[in-house]
C-alpha positions as a Python dict, from the first residue, in 0.01 Angstrom:
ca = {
    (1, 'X'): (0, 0, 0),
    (2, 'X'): (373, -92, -7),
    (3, 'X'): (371, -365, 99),
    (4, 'X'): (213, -497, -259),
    (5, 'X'): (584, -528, -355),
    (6, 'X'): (760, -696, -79),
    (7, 'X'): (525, -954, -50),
    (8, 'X'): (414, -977, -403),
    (9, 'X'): (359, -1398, -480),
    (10, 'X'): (421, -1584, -808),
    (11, 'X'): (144, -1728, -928),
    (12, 'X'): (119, -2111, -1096),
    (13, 'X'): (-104, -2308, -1276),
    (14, 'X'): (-175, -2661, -1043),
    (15, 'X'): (-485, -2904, -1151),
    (16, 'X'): (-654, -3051, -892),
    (17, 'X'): (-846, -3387, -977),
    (18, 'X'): (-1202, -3438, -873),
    (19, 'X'): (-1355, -3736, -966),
    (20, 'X'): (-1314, -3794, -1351),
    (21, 'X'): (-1241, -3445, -1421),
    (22, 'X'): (-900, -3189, -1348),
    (23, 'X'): (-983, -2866, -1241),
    (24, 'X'): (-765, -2617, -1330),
    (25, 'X'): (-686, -2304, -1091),
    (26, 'X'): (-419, -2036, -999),
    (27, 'X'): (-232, -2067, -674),
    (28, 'X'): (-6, -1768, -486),
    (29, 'X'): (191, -1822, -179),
    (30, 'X'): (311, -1492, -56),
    (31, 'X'): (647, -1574, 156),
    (32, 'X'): (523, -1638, 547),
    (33, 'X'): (143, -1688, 460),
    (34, 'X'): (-71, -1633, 675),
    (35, 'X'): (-364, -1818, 578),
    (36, 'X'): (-524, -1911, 223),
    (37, 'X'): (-817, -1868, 55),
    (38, 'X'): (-999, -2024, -154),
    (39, 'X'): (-1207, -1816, -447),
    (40, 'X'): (-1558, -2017, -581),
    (41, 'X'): (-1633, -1858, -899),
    (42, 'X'): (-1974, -1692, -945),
    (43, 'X'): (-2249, -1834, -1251),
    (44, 'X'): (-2032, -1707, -1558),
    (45, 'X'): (-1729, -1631, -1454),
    (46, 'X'): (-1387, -1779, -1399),
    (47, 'X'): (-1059, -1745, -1226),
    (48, 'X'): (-990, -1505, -1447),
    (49, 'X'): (-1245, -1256, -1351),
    (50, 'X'): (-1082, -910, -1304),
    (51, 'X'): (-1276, -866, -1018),
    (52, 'X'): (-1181, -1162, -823),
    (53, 'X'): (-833, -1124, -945),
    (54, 'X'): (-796, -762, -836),
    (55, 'X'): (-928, -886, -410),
    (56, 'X'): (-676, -1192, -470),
    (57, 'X'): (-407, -946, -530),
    (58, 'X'): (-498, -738, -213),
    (59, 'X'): (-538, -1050, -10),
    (60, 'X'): (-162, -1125, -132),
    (61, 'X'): (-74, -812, -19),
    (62, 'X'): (-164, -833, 305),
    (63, 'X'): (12, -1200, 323),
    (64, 'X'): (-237, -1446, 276),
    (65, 'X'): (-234, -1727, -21),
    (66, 'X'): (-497, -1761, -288),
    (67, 'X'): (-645, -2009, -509),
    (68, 'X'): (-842, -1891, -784),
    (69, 'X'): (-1002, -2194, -918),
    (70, 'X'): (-1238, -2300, -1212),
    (71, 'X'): (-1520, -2513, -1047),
    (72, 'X'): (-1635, -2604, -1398),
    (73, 'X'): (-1398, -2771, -1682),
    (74, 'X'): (-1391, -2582, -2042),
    (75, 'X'): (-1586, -2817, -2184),
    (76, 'X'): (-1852, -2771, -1881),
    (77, 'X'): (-1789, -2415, -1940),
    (78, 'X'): (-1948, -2454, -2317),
    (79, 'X'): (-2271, -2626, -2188),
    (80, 'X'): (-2331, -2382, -1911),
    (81, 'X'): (-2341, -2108, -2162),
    (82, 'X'): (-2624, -2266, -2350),
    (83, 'X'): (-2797, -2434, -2076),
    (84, 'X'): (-2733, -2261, -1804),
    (85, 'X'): (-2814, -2518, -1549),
    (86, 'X'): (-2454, -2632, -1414),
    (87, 'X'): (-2390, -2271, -1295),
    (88, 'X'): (-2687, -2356, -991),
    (89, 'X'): (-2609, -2704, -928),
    (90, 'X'): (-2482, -2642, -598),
    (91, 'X'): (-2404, -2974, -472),
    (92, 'X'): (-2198, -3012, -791),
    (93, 'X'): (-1966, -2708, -721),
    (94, 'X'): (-1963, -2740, -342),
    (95, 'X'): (-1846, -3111, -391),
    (96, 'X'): (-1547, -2986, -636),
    (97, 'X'): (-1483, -2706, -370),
    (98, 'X'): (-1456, -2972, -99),
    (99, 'X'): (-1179, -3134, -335),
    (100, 'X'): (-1010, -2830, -372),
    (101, 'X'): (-986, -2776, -22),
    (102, 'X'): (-832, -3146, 49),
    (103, 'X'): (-557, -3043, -203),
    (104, 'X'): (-488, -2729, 13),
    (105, 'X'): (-478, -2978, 309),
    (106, 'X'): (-197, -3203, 128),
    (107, 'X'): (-27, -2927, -72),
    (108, 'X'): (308, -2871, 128),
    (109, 'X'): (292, -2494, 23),
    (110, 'X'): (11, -2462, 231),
    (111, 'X'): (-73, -2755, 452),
    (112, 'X'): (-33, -2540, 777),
    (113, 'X'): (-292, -2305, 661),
    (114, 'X'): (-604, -2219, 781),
    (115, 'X'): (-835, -2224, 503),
    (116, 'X'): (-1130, -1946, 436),
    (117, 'X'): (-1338, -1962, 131),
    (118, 'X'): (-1407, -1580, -76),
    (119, 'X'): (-1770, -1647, -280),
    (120, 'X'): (-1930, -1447, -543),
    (121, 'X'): (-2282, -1467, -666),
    (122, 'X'): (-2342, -1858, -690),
    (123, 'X'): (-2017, -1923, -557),
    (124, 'X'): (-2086, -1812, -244),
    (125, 'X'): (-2396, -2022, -217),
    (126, 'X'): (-2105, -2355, -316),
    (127, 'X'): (-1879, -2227, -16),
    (128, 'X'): (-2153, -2220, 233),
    (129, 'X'): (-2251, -2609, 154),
    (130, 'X'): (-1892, -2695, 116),
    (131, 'X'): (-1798, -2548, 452),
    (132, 'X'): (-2063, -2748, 583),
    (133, 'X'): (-1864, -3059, 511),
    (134, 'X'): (-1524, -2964, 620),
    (135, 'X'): (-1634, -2766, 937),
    (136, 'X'): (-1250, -2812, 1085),
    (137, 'X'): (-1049, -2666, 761),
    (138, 'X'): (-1307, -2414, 708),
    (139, 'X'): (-1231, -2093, 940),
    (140, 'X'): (-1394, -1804, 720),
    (141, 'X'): (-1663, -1740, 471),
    (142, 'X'): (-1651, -1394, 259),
    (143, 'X'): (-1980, -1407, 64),
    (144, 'X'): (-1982, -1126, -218),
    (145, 'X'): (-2288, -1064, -384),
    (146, 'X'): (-2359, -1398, -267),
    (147, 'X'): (-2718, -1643, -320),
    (148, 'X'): (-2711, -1802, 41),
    (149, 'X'): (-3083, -1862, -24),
    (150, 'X'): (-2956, -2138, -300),
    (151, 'X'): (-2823, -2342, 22),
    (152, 'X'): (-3121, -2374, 223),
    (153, 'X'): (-3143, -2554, 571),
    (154, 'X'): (-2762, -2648, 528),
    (155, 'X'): (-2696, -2272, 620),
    (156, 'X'): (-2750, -2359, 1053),
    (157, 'X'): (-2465, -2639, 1007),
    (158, 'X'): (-2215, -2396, 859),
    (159, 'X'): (-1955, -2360, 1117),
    (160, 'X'): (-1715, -2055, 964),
    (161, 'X'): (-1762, -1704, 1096),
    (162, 'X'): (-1968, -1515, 755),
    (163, 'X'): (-1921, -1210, 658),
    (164, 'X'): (-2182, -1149, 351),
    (165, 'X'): (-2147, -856, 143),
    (166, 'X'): (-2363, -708, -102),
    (167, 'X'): (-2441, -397, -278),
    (168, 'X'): (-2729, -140, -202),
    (169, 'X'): (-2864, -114, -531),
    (170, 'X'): (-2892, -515, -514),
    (171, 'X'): (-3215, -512, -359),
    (172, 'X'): (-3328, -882, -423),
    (173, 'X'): (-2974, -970, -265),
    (174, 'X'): (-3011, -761, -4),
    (175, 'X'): (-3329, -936, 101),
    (176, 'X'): (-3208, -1303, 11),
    (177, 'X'): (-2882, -1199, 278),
    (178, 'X'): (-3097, -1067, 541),
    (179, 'X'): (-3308, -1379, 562),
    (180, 'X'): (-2974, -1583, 560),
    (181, 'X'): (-2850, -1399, 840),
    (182, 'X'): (-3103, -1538, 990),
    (183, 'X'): (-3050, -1853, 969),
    (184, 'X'): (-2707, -1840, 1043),
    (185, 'X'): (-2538, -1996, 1367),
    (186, 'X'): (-2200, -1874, 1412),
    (187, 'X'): (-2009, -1470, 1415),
    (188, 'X'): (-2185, -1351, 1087),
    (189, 'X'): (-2204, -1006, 962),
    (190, 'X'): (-2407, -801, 670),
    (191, 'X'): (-2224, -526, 521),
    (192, 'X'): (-2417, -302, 239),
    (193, 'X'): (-2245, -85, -6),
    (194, 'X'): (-2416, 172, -88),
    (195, 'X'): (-2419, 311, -488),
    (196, 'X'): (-2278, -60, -560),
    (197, 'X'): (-2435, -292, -828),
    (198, 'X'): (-2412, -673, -818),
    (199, 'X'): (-2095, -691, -972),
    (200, 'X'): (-2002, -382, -752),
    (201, 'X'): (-1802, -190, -1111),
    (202, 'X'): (-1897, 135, -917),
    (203, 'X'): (-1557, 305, -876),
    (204, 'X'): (-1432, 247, -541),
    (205, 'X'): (-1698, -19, -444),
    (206, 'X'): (-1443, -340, -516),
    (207, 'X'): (-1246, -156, -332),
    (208, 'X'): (-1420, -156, -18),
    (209, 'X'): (-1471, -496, -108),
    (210, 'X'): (-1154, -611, -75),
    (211, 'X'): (-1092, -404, 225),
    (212, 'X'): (-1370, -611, 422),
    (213, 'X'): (-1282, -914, 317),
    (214, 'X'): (-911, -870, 389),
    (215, 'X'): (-1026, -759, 737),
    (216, 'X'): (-1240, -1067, 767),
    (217, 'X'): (-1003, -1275, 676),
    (218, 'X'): (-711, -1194, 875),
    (219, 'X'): (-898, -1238, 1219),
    (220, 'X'): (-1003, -1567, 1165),
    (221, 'X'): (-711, -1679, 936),
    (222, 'X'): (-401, -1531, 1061),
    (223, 'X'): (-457, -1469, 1448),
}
């Protein structure tokens, strides 16, 4: 759309400390943002997943901030490959996402923000729980391709309207979404795509993606 170009936002490389550790990440403040949202990584990715990086870009678009952000340091990165575990330690990731969204909070760029949180795979399971403990920053989950099952009873406290999205070949997401829909408490929606994959590469399936999401977030961010 063209409005890509007028309200196309620099990006720049902050660190955000959490505990003994500095996260790195990629923030863009479109002039007169709307709202901001926060991206939690799914198991193996990064902030610079094409995918993430192309719905970031739409987001911008449309005039709200992101922050990409690596929930794992390089080093953390290394062990994950081989042991695979730190991808699923949810606590561990929702904790660092909690952090992240305290810097938002304090950040001048974006202080007067509302804050929604965009989760992929494992992610989106870290953005549920961290919602949970920041119920008044929190105003909007987008789960894509999301493992809410990995949260467990912490899903009834989450206080965000959810939208969870997931493809219709996925069918053992599909399930593990339905039964968190379930358990869900607050405005919540399930969208299916159909001919999309978990990592939705169909053509035109990120696309739609993006298009729900940015929906999503601008009624609970920017009204």
């Amino acid at each position: 759309m063209n409005e890509t170009s007028e309200r196309k936002a620099q990006e720049k490389l902050i660190l955000i400390t959490t505990n003994s550790v500095k996260l790195e990440g990629n923030l863009a403040v479109p002039e007169n943002a709307r709202g901001v949202v926060l991206f939690a990584h799914g198991s193996g990715s990064s902030r610079h997943s094409p995918r993430n990086q192309y719905v970031a870009s739409v987001l911008q678009s449309h005039g709200l901030a992101t922050l990409l952000i690596d929930l794992l340091t390089t080093q953390e990165e290394v062990i994950d490959l081989r042991t695979r575990h730190l991808r699923f330690d949810i606590g561990l990731l929702a904790s660092r996402l909690v952090d992240a969204t305290d810097w938002l909070a304090h950040n001048p760029d974006t202080c007067n923000l509302k804050v929604g949180y965009f989760g992929a795979s494992t992610g989106a399971a870290a953005a549920l729980l961290a919602a949970t403990e920041r119920p008044n920053t929190v105003a909007a989950i987008v789960s894509r391709g999301g493992r809410p099952d990995l949260v467990g009873s912490a899903l009834g406290r989450v206080k965000a309207p959810t939208l969870l999205i997931v493809g219709g070949y996925d069918t053992p997401v599909i399930r593990m979404n339905q039964e968190a829909l379930k358990l869900l408490r607050v405005e919540k929606a399930l969208e299916i795509i159909p001919g999309a994959s978990h990592l939705f590469e169909e053509q035109g399936t990120l696309e739609q993606v993006a298009q729900l999401a940015t929906e999503w977030f601008e009624r609970y961010l920017a009204s």
